[in-house]
C-alpha positions in Angstrom: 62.1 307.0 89.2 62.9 303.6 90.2 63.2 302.7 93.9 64.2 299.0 94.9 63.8 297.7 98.0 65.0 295.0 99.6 61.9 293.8 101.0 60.1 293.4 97.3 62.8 290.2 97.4 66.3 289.7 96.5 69.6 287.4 95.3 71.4 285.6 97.9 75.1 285.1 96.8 78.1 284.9 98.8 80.6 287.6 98.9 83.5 284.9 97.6 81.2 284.3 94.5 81.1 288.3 93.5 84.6 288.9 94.2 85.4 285.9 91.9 83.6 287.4 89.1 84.7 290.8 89.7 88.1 289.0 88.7 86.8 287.2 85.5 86.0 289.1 82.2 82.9 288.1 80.3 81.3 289.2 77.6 78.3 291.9 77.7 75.8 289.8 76.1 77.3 286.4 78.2 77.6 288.4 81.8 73.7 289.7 81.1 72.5 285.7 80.4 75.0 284.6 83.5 73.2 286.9 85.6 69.8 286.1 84.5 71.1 282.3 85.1 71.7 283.8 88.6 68.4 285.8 89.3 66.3 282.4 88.3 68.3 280.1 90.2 69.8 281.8 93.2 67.4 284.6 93.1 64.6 281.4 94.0 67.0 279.8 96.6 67.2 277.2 94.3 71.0 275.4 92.6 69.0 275.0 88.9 66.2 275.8 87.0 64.6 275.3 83.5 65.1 278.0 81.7 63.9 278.6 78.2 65.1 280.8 75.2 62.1 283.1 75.4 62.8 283.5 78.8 66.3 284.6 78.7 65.4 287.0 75.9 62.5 288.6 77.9 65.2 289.3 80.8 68.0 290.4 78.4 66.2 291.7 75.8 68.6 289.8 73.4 67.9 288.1 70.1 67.6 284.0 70.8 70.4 283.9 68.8 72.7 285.9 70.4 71.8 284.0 74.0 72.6 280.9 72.4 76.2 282.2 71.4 76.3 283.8 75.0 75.3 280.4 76.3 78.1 278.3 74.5 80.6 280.9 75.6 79.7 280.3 80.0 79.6 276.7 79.1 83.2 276.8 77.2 84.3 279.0 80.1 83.1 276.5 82.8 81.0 278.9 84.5 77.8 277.3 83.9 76.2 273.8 83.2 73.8 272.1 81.4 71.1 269.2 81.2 69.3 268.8 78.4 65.4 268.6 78.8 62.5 268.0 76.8 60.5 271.2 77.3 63.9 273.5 78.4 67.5 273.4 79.5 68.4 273.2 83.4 71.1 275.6 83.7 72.7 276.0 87.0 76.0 278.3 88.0 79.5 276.6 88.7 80.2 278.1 92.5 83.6 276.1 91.7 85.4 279.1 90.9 89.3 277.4 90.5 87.1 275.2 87.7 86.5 278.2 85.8 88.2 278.9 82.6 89.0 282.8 82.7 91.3 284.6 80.5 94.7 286.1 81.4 95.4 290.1 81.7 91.8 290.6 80.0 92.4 288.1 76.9 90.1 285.2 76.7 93.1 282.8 76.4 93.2 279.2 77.8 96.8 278.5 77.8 96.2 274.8 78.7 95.2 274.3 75.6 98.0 273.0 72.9 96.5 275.9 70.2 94.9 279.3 70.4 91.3 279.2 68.9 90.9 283.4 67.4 88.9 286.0 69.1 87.3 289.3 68.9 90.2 291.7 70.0 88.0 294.2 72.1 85.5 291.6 73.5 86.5 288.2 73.3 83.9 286.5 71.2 85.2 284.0 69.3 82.3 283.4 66.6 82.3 284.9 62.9 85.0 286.5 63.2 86.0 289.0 60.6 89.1 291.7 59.8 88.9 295.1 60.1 91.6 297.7 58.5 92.6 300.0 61.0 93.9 302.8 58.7 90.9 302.8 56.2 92.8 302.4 52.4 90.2 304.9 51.0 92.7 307.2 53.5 96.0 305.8 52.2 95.8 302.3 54.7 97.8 299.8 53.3 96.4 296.0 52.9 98.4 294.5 55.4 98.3 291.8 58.5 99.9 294.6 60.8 97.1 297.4 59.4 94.2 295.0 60.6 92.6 294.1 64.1 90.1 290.8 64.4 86.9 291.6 65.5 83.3 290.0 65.9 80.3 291.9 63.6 79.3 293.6 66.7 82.2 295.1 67.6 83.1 295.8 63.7 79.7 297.6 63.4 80.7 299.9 66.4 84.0 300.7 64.6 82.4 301.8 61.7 79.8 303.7 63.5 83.0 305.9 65.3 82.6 304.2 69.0 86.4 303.6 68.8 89.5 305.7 67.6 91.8 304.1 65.4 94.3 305.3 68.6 92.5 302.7 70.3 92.4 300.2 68.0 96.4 300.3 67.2 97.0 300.2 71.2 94.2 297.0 71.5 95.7 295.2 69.4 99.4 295.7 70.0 98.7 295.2 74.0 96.6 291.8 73.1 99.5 290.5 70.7 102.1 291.2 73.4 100.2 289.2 75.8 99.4 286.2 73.4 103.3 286.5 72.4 103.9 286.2 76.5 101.8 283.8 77.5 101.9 281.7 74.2 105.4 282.1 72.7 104.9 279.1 70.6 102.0 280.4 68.8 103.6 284.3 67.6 101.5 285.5 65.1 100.0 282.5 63.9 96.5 283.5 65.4 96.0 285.9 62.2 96.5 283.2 60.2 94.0 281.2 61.4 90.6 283.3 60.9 89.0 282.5 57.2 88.0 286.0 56.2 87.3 287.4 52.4 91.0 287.5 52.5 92.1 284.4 53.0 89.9 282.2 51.1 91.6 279.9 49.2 91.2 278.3 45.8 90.2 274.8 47.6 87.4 276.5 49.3 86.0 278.1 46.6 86.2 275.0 44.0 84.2 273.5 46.9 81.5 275.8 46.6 81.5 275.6 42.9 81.5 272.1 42.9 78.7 271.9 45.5 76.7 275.0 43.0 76.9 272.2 40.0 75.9 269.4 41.6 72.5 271.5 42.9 72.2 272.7 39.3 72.1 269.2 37.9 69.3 267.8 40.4 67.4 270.6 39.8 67.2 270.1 36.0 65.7 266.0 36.7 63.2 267.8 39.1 59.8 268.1 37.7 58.4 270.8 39.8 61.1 273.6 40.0 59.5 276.0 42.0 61.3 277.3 45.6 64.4 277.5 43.8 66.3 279.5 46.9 64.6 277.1 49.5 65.5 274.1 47.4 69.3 275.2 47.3 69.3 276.1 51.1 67.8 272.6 52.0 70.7 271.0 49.4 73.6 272.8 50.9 72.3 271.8 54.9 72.0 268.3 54.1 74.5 267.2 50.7 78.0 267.7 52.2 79.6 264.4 51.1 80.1 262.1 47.8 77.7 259.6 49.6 74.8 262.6 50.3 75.2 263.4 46.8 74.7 259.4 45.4 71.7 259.4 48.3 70.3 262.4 46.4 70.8 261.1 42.9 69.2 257.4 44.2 66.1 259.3 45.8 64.8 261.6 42.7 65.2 258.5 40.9 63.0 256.5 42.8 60.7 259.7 43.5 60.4 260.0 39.6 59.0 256.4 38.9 56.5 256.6 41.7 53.1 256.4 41.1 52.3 259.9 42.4 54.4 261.4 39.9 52.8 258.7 36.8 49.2 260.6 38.3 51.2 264.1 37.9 51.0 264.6 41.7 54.2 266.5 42.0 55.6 268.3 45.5 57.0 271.7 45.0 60.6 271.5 44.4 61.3 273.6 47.7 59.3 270.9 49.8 60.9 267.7 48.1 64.3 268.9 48.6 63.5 269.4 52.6 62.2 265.9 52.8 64.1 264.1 50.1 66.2 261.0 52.4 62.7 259.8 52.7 62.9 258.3 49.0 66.3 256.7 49.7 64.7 253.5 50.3 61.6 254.1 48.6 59.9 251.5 47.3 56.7 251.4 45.3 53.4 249.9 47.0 52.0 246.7 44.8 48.8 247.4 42.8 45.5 246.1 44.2 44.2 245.7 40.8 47.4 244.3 38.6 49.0 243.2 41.2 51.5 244.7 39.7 51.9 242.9 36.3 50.5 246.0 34.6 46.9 244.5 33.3 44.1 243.2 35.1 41.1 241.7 33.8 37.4 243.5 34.2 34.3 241.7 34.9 33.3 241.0 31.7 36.9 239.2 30.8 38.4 241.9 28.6 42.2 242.9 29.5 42.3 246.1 30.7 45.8 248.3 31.2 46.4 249.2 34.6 47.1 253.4 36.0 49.4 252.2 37.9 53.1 252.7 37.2 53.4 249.2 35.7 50.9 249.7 33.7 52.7 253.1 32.4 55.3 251.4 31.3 53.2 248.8 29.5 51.6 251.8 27.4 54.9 253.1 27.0 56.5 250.5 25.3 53.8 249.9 23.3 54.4 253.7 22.0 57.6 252.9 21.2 56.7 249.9 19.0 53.9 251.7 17.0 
């Protein structure tokens, strides 16, 4: 049975402080990193501290991830700063209540803001968002805007799982609507319309994926060592976004294929090259010692000897050609 006690040490805050969060709704995850931001700041009578990922996660028990989401969401709401630092982050808490960017009647809404940015309708994250049908259509529930509810995975994992009743889904979401309608008349409905789910991707986005699919495909037939397909592609998609990546791309397996280590048939996996490939942008090919790169070089003895290096390839190789 746990027994605390005051003397074993404890948090200093003022009164003023833990009325004004008792006011503000925060997420689960984001109130359990604030207080740990508390505990290792105030709980040391100190304003900041250094506190790293593993930390946080030994306190919270959460995934790194999902204190880095909780992280971004204090910063948004003004409740917490930052300094970046080398080794960790100083994170400190905003005492300045008024600063703090709370949401009205329980809806993380910031109605200074010219547009509404979507959000989880039971918790308020606003990350990956994705569209759950109340009335399931294996039951007869129709496909329609006013038969779904915007959740985050967490939340649409509970759903599924029978933590809430589709009662108390239908009343969430018509009491969340009514206050966006009140406190944003502008906006109306136009939140629904602004999540990219399965159901509204559009043609655009998908011919972008395609496009970006092909254009993988056709550097990966000039490679030489195709092996690490999957890691290949995932390095290709996180760094070839634009027309100029993909000329950057093109110019570096060129310059990658007439280098000497390929002419020795020292290739790089395909997975590895793809990870590192901007370094051959600028490439350019070290001068032979021996040739000094005009492809021959003569021996000791005087005879004319063809060089290994990749001048010297191409010597051998056009002499191929003419036999």
């Amino acid at each position: 049975m746990a027994s605390p006690q005051k003397e074993h040490g404890y948090t200093m805050i003022a009164n003023e402080l833990m009325e004004a969060l008792a006011k503000t709704r925060i997420a689960g995850e984001a109130r359990q990193t604030l207080d740990t931001i508390i505990r290792k700041t105030y709980g040391f009578n100190k304003k900041e501290d250094a506190i790293s990922l593993s930390q946080f996660s030994a306190i919270t028990k959460l995934r790194k991830p999902t204190v880095v989401r909780a992280l971004r969401k204090l910063l948004s709401m003004n409740i917490i700063t930052k300094k970046d630092n080398d080794i960790a982050n100083i994170y400190s808490f905003n005492k300045d209540f008024d600063s703090w960017e709370p949401l009205s009647k329980k809806i993380m809404i910031n109605t200074r803001k010219s547009s509404l940015k979507p959000f989880c309708y039971i918790c308020g994250f606003d990350e990956a968002l994705e569209k759950h049908h109340i009335s399931r259509m294996s039951k007869g529930g129709k496909d329609l805007n006013s038969n779904k509810i915007v959740l985050c995975p967490n939340c649409h994992t509970l759903v599924h799982k029978g933590k809430y009743s589709e009662k108390f889904l239908i009343d969430k979401k018509d009491n969340t609507e009514n206050v966006i309608k009140k406190d944003n008349p502008s906006l109306k409905n136009e939140l629904s319309k602004k999540i990219h789910t399965k159901d509204t991707l559009t043609k655009d986005t998908i011919q972008k994926k395609e496009i970006c699919a092909s254009s993988f495909e056709e550097i990966w037939k000039k490679y030489p060592n195709r092996v690490g397909k999957k890691e290949a592609e995932r390095h290709f998609k996180a760094s070839v976004k634009t027309p100029k990546d993909r000329e950057d791309i093109s110019q570096a397996l060129k310059h990658y294929l007439e280098s000497e280590r390929v002419a020795k048939g020292i290739l790089q996996n395909g997975s590895t090259w793809f990870n590192n490939w901007r370094d051959w942008i600028e490439y350019t090919e070290p001068i032979c010692s021996k040739c000094k790169g005009k492809g021959r070089y003569s021996s000791l003895t005087g005879y004319r000897i063809t060089c290994d290096c990749p001048a010297g390839m191409k010597l051998k190789e056009s002499f191929n050609d003419k036999v």
